[in-house]
C-alpha positions as CSV (number, residue, x, y, z in Angstrom):
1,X,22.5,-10.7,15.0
2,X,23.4,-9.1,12.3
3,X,21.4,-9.9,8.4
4,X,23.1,-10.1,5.7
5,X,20.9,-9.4,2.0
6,X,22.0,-10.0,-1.4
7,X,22.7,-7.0,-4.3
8,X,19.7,-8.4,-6.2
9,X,17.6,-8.3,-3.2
10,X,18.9,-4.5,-1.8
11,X,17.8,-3.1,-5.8
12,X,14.6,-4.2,-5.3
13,X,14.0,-2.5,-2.4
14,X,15.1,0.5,-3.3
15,X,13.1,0.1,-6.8
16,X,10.3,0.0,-4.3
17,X,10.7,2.9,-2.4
18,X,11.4,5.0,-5.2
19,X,8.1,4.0,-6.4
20,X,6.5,4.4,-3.3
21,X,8.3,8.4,-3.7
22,X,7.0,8.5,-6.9
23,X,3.4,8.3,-5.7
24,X,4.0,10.5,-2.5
25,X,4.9,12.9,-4.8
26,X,1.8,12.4,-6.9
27,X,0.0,12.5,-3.9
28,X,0.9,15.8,-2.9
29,X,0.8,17.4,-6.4
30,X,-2.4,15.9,-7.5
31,X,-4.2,14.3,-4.4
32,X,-7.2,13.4,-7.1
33,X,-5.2,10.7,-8.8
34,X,-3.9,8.9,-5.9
35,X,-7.8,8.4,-5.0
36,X,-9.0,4.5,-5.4
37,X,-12.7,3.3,-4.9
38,X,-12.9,0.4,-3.3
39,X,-13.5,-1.6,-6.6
40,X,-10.5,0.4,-7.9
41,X,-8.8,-1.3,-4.4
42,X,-10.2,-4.4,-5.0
43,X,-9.1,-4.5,-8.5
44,X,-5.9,-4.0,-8.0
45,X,-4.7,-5.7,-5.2
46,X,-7.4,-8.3,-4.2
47,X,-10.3,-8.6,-2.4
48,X,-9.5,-10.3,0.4
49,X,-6.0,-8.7,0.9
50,X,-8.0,-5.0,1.2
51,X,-10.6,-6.5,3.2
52,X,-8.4,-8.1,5.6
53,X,-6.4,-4.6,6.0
54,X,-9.5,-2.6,6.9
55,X,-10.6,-5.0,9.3
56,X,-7.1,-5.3,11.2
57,X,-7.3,-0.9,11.1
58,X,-4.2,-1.0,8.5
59,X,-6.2,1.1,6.4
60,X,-9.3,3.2,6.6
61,X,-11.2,5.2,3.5
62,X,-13.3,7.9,3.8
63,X,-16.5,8.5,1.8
64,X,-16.4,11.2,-1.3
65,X,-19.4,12.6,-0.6
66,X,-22.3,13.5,2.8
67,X,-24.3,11.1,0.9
68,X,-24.8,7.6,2.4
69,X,-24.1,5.6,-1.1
70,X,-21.1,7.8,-1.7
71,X,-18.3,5.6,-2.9
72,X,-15.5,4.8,-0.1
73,X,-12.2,6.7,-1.0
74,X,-8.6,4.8,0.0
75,X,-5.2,5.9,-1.0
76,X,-3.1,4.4,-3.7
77,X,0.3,5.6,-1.6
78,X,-1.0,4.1,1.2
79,X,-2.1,0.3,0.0
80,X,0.9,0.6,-1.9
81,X,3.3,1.3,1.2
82,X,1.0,-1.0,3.1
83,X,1.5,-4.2,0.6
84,X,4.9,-3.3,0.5
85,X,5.7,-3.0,4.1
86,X,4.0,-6.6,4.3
87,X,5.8,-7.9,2.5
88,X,9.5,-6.4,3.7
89,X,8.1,-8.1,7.0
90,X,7.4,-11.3,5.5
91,X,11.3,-11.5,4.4
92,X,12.5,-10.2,7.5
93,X,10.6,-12.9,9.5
94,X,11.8,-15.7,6.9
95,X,15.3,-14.8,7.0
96,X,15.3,-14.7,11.1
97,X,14.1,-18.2,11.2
């Protein structure tokens, strides 16, 4: 069946994944500033929303340091992709039903 998506809808997408190219890029050039804490995480795209992704094994940090209270590292290209790619599916289920 085939889906049929509006002009408005098809720039936004691809407004997305240039952004998400944007901070690939950034990733790879400067892997320091595409490092979050998890307050930096929690901060920017909710609590609950980055909780819930670690605990499904969407996402997993690593820690910065040997030591045990070193702060958990996640990356910004990643959540970002992730959010996205939730919400791509989202629409894609909405528009099947």
């Amino acid at each position: 069946m085939a889906h049929l998506i509006d002009l408005f809808t098809l720039k936004q997408e691809m407004m997305e994944m240039a952004q998400l190219a944007v901070l690939a890029i950034t990733k790879e050039s400067t892997p320091i500033s595409d490092e979050l804490t998890t307050r930096q995480a929690y901060e920017k795209f909710g609590r609950r929303w980055v909780d819930r992704q670690i605990k499904q094994g969407n996402i997993k940090g690593h820690r910065k340091g040997p030591a045990v209270n070193s702060p958990v590292i996640y990356s910004r290209f990643e959540l970002m992709a992730l959010k996205q790619a939730e919400e791509r599916l989202l629409t894609i289920n909405l528009k099947t039903r």
